[in-house]
MIDO-146559 format. One line per 8 residues: number of its first residue (from 1); their letters; for each residue x, y, z of N, C-alpha, C. Coordinates in steps of 0.1 Angstrom, whole numbers, always signed. Example, Ala and Ser with C-alpha at 12.3 -4.5 7.8 and 13.67 -1.06 7.14 Angstrom:
BEGIN
1 = as = +132,-57,+78,+123,-45,+78,+132,-33,+78; +128,-22,+71,+137,-11,+71,+129,+0,+79 .
//
This chain:
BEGIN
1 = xxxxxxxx = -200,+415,+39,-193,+410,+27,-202,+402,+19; -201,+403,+6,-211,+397,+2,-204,+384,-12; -207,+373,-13,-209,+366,-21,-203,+366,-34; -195,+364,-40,-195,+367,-54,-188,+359,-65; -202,+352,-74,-200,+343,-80,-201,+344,-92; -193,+335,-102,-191,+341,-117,-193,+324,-123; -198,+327,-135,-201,+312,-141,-192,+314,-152; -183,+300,-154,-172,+299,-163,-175,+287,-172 .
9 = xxxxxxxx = -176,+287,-189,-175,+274,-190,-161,+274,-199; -159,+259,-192,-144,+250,-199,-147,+249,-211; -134,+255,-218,-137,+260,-234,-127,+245,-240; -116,+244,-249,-112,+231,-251,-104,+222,-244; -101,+212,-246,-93,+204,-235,-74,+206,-238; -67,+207,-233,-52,+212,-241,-42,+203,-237; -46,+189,-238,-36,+182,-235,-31,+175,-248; -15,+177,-252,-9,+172,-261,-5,+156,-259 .
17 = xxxxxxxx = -8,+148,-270,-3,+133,-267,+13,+134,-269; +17,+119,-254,+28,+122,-255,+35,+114,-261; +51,+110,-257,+56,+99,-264,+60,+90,-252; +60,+79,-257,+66,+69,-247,+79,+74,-237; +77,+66,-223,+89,+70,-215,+99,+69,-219; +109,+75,-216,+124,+73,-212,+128,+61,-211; +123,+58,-204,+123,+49,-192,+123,+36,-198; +112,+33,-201,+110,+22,-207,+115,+25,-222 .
25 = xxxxxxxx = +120,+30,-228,+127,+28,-242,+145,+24,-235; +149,+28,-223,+157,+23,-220,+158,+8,-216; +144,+8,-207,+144,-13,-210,+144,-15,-218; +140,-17,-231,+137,-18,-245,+151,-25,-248; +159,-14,-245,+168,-10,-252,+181,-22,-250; +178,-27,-236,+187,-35,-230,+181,-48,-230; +169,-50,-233,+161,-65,-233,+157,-71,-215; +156,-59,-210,+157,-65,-200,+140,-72,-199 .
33 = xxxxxxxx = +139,-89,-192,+127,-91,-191,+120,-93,-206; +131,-97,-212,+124,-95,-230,+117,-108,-230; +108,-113,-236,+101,-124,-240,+103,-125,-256; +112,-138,-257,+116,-135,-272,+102,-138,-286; +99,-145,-280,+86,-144,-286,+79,-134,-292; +80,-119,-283,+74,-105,-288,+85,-100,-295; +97,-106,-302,+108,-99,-306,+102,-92,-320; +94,-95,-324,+94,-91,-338,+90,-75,-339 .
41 = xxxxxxxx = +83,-71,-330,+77,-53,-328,+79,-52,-309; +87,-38,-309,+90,-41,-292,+78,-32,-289; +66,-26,-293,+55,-25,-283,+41,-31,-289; +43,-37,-299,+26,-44,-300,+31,-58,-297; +19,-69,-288,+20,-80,-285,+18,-89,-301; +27,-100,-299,+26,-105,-308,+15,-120,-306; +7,-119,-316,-9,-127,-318,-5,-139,-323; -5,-154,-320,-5,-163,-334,-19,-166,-324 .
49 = xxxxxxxx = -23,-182,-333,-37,-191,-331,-34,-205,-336; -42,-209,-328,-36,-228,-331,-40,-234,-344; -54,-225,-347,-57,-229,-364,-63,-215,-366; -59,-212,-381,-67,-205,-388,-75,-207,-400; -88,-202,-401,-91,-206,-415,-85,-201,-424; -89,-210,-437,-79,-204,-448,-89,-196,-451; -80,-186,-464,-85,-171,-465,-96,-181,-479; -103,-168,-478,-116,-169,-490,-109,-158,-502 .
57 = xxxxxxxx = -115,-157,-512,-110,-142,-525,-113,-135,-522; -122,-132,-507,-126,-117,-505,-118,-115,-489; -115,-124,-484,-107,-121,-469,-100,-132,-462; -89,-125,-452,-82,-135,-444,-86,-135,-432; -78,-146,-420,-87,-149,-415,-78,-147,-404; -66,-144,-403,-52,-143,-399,-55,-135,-383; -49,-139,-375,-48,-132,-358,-43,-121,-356; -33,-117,-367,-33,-105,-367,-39,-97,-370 .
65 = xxxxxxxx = -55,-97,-376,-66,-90,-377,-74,-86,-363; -71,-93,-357,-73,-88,-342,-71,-74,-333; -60,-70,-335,-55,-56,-332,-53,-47,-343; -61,-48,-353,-58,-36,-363,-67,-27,-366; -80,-26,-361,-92,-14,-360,-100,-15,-370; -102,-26,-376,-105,-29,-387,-117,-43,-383; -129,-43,-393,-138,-57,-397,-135,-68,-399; -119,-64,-406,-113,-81,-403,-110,-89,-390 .
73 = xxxxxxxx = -117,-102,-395,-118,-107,-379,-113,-122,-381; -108,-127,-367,-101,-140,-364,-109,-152,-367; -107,-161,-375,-116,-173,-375,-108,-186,-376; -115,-195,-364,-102,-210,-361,-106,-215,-376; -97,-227,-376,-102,-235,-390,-100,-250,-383; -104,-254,-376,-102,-265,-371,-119,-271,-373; -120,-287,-375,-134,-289,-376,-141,-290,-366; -155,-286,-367,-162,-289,-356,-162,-274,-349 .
81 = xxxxxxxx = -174,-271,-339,-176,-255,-333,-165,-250,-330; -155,-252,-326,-138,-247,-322,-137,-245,-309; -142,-253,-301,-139,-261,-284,-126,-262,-284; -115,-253,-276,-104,-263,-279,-100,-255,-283; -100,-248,-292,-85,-237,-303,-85,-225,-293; -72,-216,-297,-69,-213,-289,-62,-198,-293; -58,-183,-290,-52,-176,-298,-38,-171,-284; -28,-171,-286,-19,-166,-274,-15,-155,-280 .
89 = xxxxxxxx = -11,-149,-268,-11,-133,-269,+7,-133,-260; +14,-128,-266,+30,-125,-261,+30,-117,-261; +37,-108,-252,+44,-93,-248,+53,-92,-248; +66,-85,-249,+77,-86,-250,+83,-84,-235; +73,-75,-220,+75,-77,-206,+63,-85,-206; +66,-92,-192,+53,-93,-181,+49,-85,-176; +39,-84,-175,+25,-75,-171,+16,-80,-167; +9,-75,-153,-6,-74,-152,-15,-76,-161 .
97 = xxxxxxxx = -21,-90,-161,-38,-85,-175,-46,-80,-164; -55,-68,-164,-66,-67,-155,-80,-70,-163; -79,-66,-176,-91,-64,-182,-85,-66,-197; -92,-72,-206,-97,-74,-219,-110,-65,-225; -102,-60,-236,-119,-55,-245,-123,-67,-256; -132,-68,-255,-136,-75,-271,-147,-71,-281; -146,-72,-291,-155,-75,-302,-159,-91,-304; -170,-90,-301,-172,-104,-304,-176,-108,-316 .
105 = xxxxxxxx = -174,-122,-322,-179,-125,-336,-172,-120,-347; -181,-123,-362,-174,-117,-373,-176,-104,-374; -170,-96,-385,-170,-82,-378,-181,-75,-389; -180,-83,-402,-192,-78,-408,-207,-81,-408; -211,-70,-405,-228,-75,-396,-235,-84,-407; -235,-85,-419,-243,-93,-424,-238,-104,-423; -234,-108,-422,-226,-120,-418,-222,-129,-401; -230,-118,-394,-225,-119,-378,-232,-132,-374 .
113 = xxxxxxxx = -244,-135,-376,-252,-142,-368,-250,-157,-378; -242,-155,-389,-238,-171,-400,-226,-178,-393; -218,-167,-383,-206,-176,-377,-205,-174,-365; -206,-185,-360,-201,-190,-343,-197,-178,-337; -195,-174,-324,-190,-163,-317,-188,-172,-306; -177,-163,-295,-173,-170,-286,-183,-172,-271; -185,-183,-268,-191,-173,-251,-184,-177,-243; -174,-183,-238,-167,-184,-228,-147,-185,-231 .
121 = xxxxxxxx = -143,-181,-224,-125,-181,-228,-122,-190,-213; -110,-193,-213,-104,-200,-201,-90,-192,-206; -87,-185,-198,-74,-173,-202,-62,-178,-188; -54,-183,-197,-42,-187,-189,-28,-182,-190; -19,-178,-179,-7,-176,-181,+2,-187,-183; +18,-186,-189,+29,-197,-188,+29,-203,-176; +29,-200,-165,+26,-207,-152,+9,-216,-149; +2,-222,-158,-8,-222,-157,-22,-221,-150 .
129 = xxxxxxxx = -16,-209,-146,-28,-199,-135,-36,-195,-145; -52,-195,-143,-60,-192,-150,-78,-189,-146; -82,-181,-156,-97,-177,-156,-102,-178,-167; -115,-181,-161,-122,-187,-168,-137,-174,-179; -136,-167,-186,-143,-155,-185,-160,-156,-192; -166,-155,-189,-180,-150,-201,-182,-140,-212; -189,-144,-225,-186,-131,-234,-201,-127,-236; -208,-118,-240,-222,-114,-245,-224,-118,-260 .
137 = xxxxxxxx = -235,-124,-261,-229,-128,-274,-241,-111,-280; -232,-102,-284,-235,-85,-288,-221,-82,-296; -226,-74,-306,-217,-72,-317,-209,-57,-309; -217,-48,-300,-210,-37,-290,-198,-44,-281; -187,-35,-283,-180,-35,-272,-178,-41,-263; -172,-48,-255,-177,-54,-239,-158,-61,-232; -164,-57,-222,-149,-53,-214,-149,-66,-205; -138,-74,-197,-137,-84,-195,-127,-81,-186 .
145 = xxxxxxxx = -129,-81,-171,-126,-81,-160,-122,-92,-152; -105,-97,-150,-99,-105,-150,-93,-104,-128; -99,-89,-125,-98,-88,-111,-113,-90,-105; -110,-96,-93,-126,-100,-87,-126,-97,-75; -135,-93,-75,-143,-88,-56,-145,-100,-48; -135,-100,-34,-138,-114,-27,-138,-107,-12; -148,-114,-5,-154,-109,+9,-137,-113,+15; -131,-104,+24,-121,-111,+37,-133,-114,+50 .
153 = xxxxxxxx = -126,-121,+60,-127,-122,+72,-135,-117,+80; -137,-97,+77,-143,-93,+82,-158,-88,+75; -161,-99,+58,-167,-93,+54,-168,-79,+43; -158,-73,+45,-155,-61,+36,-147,-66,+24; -149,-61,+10,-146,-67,+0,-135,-60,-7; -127,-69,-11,-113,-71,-11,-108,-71,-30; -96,-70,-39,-96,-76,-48,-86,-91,-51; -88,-95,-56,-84,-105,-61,-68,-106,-70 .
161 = xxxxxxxx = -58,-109,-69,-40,-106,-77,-48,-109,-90; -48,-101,-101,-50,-103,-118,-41,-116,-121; -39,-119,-133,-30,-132,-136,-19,-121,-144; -6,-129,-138,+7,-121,-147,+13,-131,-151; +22,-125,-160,+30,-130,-173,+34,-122,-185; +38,-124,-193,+40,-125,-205,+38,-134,-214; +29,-142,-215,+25,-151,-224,+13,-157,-218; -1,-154,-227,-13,-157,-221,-22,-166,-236 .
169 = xxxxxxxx = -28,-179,-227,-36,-182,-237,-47,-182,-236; -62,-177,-249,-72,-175,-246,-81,-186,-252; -81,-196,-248,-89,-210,-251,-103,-210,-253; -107,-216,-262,-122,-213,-264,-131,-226,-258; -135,-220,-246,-145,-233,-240,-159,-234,-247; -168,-225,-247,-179,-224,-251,-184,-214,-267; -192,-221,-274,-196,-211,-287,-211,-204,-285; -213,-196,-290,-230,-193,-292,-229,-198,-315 .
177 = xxxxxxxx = -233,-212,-314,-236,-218,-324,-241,-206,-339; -234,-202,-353,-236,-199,-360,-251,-205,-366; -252,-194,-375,-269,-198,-382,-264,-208,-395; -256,-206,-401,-243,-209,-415,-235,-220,-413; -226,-214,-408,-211,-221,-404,-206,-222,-390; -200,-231,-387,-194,-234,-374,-179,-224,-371; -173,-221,-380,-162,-216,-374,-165,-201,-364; -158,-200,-349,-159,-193,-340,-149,-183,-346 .
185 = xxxxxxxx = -158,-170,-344,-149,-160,-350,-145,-146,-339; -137,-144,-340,-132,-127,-327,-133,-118,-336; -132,-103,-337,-132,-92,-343,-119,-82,-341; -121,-80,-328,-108,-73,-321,-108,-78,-307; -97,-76,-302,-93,-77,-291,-84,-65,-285; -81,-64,-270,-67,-51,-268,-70,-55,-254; -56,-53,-242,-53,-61,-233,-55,-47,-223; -62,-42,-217,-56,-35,-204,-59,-22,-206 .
193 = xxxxxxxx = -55,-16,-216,-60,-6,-222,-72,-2,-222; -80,+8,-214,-96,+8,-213,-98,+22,-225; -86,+25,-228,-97,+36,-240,-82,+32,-251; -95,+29,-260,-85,+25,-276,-90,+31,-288; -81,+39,-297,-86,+42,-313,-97,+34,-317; -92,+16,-312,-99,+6,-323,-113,+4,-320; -119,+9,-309,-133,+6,-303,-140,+19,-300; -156,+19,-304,-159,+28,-306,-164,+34,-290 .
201 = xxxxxxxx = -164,+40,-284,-165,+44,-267,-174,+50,-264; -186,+52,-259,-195,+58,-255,-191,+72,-240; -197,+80,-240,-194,+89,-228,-195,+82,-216; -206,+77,-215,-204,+69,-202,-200,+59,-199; -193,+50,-208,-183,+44,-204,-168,+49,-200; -168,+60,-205,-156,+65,-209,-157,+76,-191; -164,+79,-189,-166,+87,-174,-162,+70,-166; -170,+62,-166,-164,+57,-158,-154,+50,-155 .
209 = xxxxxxxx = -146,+49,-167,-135,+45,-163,-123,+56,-166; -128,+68,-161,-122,+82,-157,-116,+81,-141; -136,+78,-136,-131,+74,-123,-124,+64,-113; -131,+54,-126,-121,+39,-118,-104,+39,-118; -101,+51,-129,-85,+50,-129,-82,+65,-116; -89,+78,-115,-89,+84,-103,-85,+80,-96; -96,+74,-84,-96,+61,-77,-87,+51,-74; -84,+46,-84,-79,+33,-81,-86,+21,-82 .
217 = xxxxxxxx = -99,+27,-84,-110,+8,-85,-106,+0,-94; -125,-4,-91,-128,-20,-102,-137,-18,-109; -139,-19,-117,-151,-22,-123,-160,-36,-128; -166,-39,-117,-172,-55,-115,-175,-60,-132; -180,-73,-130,-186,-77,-145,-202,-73,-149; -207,-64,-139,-221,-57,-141,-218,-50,-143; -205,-46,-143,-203,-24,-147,-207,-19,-139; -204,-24,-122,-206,-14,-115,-191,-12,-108 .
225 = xxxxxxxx = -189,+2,-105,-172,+10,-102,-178,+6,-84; -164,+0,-80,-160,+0,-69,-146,+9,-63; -151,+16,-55,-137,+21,-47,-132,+18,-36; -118,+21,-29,-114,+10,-19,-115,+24,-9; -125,+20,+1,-126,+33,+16,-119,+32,+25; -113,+40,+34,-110,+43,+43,-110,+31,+54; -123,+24,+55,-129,+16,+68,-133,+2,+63; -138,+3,+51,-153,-9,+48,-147,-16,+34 .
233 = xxxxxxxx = -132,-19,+29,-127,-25,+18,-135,-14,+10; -139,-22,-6,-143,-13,-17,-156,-17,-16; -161,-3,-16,-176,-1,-17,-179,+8,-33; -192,+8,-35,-197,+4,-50,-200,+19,-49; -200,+29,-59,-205,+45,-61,-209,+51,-71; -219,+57,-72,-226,+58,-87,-221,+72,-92; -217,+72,-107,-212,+82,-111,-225,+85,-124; -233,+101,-121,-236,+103,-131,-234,+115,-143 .
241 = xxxxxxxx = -233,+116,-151,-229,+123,-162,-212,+126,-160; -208,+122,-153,-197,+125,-152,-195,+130,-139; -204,+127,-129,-202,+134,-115,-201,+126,-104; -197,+130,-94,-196,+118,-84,-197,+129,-69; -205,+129,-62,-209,+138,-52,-208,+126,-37; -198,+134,-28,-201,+124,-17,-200,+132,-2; -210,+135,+7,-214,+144,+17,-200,+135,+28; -201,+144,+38,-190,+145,+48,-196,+147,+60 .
249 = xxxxxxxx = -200,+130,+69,-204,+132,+81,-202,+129,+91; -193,+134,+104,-193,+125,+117,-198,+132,+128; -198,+119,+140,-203,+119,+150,-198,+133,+158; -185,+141,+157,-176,+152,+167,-186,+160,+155; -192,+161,+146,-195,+175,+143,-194,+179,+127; -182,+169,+126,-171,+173,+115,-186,+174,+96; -189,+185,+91,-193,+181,+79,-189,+189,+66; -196,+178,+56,-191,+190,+41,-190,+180,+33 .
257 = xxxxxxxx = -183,+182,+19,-186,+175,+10,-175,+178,-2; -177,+161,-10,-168,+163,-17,-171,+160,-33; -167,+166,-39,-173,+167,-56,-167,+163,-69; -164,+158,-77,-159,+157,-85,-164,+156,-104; -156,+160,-110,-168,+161,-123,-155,+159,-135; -162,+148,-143,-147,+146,-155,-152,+157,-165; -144,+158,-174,-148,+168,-183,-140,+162,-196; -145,+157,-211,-140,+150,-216,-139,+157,-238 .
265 = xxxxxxxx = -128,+149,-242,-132,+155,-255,-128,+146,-268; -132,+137,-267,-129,+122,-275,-123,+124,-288; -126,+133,-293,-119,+139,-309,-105,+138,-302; -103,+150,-295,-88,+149,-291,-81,+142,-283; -87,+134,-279,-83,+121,-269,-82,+131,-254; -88,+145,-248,-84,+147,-238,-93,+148,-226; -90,+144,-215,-99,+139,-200,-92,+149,-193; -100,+153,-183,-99,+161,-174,-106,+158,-155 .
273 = xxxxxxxx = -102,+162,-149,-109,+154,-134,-108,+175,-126; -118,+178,-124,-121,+184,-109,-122,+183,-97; -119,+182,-89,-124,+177,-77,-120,+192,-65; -134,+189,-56,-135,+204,-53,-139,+196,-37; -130,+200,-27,-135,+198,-12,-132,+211,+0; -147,+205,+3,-151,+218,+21,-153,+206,+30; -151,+211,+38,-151,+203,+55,-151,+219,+62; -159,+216,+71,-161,+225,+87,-159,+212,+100 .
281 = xxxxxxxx = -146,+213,+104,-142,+208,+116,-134,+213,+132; -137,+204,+139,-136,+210,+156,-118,+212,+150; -119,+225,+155,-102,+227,+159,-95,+219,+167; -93,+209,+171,-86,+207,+178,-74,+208,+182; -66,+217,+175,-54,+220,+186,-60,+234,+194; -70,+235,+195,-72,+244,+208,-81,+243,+215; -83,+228,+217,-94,+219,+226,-80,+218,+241; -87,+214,+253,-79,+211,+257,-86,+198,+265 .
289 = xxxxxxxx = -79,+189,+260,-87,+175,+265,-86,+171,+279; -79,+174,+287,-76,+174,+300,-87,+180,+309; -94,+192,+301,-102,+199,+313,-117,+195,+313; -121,+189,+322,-136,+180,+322,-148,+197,+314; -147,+206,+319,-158,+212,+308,-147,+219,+297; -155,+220,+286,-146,+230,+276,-156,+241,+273; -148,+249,+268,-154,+263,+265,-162,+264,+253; -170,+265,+244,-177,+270,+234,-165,+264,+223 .
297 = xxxxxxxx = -170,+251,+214,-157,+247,+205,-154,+256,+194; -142,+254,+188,-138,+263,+179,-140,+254,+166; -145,+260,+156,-149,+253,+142,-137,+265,+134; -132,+254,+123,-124,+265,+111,-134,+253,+99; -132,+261,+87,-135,+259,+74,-122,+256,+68; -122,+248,+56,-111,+248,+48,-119,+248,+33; -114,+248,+25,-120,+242,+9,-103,+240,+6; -105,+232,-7,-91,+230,-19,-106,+225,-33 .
305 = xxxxxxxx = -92,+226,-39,-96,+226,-56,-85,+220,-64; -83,+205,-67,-77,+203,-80,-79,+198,-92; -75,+205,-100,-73,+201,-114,-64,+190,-119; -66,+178,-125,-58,+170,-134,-60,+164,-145; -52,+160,-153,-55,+157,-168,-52,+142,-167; -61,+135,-176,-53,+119,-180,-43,+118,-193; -33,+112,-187,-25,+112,-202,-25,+98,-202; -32,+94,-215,-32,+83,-224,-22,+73,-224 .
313 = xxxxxxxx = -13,+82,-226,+2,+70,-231,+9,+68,-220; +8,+73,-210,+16,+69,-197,+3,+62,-187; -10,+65,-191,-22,+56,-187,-22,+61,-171; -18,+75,-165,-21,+78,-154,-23,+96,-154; -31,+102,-144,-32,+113,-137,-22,+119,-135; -21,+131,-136,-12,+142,-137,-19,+154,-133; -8,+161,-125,-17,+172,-120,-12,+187,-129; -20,+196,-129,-17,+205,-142,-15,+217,-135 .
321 = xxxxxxxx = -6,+224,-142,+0,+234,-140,-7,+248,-140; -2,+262,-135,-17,+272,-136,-18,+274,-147; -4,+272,-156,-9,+276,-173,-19,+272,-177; -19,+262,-176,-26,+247,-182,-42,+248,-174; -41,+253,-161,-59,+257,-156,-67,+267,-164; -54,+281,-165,-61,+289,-167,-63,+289,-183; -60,+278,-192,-64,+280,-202,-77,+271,-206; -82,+265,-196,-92,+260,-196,-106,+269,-194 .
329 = xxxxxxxx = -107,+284,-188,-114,+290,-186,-111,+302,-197; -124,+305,-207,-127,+313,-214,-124,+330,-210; -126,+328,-199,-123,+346,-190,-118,+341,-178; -108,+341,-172,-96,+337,-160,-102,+343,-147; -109,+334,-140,-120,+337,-133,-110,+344,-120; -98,+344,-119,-94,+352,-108,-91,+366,-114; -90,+372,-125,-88,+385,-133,-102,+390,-126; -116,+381,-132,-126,+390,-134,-132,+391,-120 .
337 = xxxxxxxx = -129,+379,-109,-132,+383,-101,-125,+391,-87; -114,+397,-93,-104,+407,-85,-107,+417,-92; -113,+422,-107,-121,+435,-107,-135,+439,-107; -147,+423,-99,-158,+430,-99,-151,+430,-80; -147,+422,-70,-142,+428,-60,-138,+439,-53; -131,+443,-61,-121,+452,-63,-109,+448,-47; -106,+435,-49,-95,+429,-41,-82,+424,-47; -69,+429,-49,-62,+417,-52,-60,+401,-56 .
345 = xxxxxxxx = -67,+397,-60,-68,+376,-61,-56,+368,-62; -55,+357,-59,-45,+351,-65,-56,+334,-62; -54,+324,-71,-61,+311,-73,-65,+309,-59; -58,+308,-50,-59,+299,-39,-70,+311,-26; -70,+324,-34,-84,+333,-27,-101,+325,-31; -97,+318,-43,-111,+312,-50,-117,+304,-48; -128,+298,-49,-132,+283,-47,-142,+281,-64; -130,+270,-65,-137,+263,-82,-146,+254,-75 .
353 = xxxxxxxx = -161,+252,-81,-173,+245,-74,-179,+238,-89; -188,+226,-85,-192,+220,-105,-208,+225,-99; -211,+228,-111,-228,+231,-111,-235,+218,-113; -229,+209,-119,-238,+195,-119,-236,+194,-139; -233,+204,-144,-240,+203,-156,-223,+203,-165; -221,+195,-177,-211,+188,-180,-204,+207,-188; -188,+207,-186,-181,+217,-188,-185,+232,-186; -196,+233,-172,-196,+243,-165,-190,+243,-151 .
361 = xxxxxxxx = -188,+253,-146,-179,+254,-129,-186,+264,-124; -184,+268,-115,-188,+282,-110,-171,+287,-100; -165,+297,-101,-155,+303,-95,-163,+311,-86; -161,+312,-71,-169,+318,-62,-158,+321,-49; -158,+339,-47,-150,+348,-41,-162,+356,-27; -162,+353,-14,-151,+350,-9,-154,+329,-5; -148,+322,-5,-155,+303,-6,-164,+305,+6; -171,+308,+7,-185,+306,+19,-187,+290,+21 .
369 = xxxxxxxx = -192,+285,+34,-196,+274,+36,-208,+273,+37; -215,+279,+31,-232,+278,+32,-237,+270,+19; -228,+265,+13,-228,+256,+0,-238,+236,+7; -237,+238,+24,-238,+227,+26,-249,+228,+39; -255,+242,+38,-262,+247,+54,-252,+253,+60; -241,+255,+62,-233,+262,+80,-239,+277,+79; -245,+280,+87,-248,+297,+88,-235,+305,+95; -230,+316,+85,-222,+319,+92,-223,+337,+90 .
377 = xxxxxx = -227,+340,+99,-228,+359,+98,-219,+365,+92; -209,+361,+90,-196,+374,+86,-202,+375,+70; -209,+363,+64,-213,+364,+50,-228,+370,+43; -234,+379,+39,-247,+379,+30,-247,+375,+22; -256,+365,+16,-259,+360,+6,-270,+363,-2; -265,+363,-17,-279,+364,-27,-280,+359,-39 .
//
């Protein structure tokens, strides 16, 4: 029997944005956990600031310039660098902060380096639990990581409880001193949210925090993604182009490997995750551990293959349906490979595999395990 492999590439991404839950329009609905504070819009947080500057004839200076995708940007009016002032952020629930995005400084570049920018916040909840954060003083993007990596007992590293509430203040400890004027200025801000309209996103930012939400990580304050293992807390794993490859080794024999590759399409806000696993392991329900010699061990193979999409507005993984696979492939790799066959197919005959290279796969009939070294005769290869 011989081999037979077909190269497929993922043609557009087809995930429609959705609308808010049920669910939560029914808390909404009832006030449950309301913070009256956020009463005025029940899903954007509401912004004030301890001072603002007054507006000029060409602009305001107002905190609600903060969340609107826009150059207009926050500036204290209090005298002196703005040590001390402060912007609070209300939600209408309590929530988890994990992470902050910012724009730092004023938002029109000719003007960036004439006004103060922030470098340090002291970010506090109504219970006043608090962190203390660093900013870059860079007019790019930069994300602000409110969960921390802490060694336990045995060494293996652990996270840290985020700060919760519904009412958070972001204090300004430190400035990076304007060239001009003293007033410390913000651009934008957005709470939690790692992919926003209002900031512009690079691919590789955007892969990795594909993965970090997969997963379940962190993403430290060097931008490196941590995942939580099996044995050793969260260990650190490098994702490149969108790939994340991790071999399969133990002591009984057991090997093989596991793959994953995001596939992304930012116009249309749509993310996609593959993940494709083989293992060759001892059978053991036909060991018999009782008998001091055993016979020649028995090895089986397995593979799987899943597909899932990220949906945005519910901000988690979803696993997709065969409609929804097979319209990701230009030619329905089990049609064409049940007529160069000439076998019957159905998905779960196939094995979806990533070539390394961004919105190609390979579909491969019959799943051989020689993808990883196993020699196994029943197969020829070419």
């Amino acid at each position: 029997m011989k081999k037979l492999i077909l190269v497929m590439k993922s043609k557009g991404l087809l995930l429609a944005l959705a609308v808010f839950s049920l669910s939560y329009l029914s808390l909404a609905a009832q006030g449950i956990y309301l913070n009256p504070a956020a009463e005025a819009d029940m899903y954007k947080p509401l912004t004030t600031a301890s001072s603002t500057l007054a507006p000029s004839s060409t602009a305001n200076f107002s905190p609600d310039n903060l969340m609107d995708g826009s150059v207009a940007s926050w500036s204290e009016g209090a005298r002196g660098s703005g040590v001390g002032e402060y912007i609070q952020i209300d939600f209408r629930y309590p929530d988890f902060m994990h992470y902050v995005m910012f724009i730092n400084g004023y938002g029109v570049k000719k003007h960036w380096l004439s006004n103060s920018r922030i470098k340090s916040f002291k970010i506090s909840n109504e219970e006043g639990e608090s962190r203390t954060v660093q900013l870059q003083d860079t007019r790019a993007m930069q994300v602000v990581g409110l969960v921390e990596l802490l060694e336990d007992e045995y060494g293996d590293l652990i996270i840290s409880e985020p700060l919760y509430g519904s009412s958070f203040k972001f204090e300004i400890m430190e400035v990076y001193r304007g060239k001009r004027w003293q007033d410390a200025c913000i651009t934008e801000m957005d709470i939690n949210n790692w992919y926003s309209d209002l900031f512009s996103m690079n691919e590789d930012y955007i892969y990795l925090n594909l993965f970090r939400e997969y997963f379940g990580g962190i993403v430290d304050y060097k931008g490196d993604l941590f995942i939580e293992s099996d044995w050793d807390g969260y260990v650190q794993i490098s994702v490149e182009d969108g790939k994340y490859f991790e071999e399969i080794i133990s002591g009984d024999g057991t090997e093989g490997f596991e793959e994953y590759q995001a596939f992304i399409n930012i116009n249309k806000e749509e993310f996609f995750m593959l993940s494709s696993y083989f293992i060759k392991e001892l059978d053991f329900e036909h060991i018999d551990f009782n008998e001091e010699v055993q016979d020649d061990p028995k090895w089986f193979v397995r593979f799987e293959n899943e597909f899932s999409y990220y949906d945005v507005f519910e901000e988690k993984y979803k696993e997709m349906d065969q409609e929804m696979i097979e319209q990701l492939f230009e030619t329905n790799p089990v049609s064409e490979l049940s007529d160069i066959s000439g076998d019957s197919l159905i998905w779960e005959d196939i094995w979806i595999v990533i070539t390394g290279f961004e919105n190609v796969v390979k579909a491969i009939y019959p799943p051989v395990p020689i993808a990883i070294g196993i020699e196994d005769p029943e197969f020829e290869v070419y």
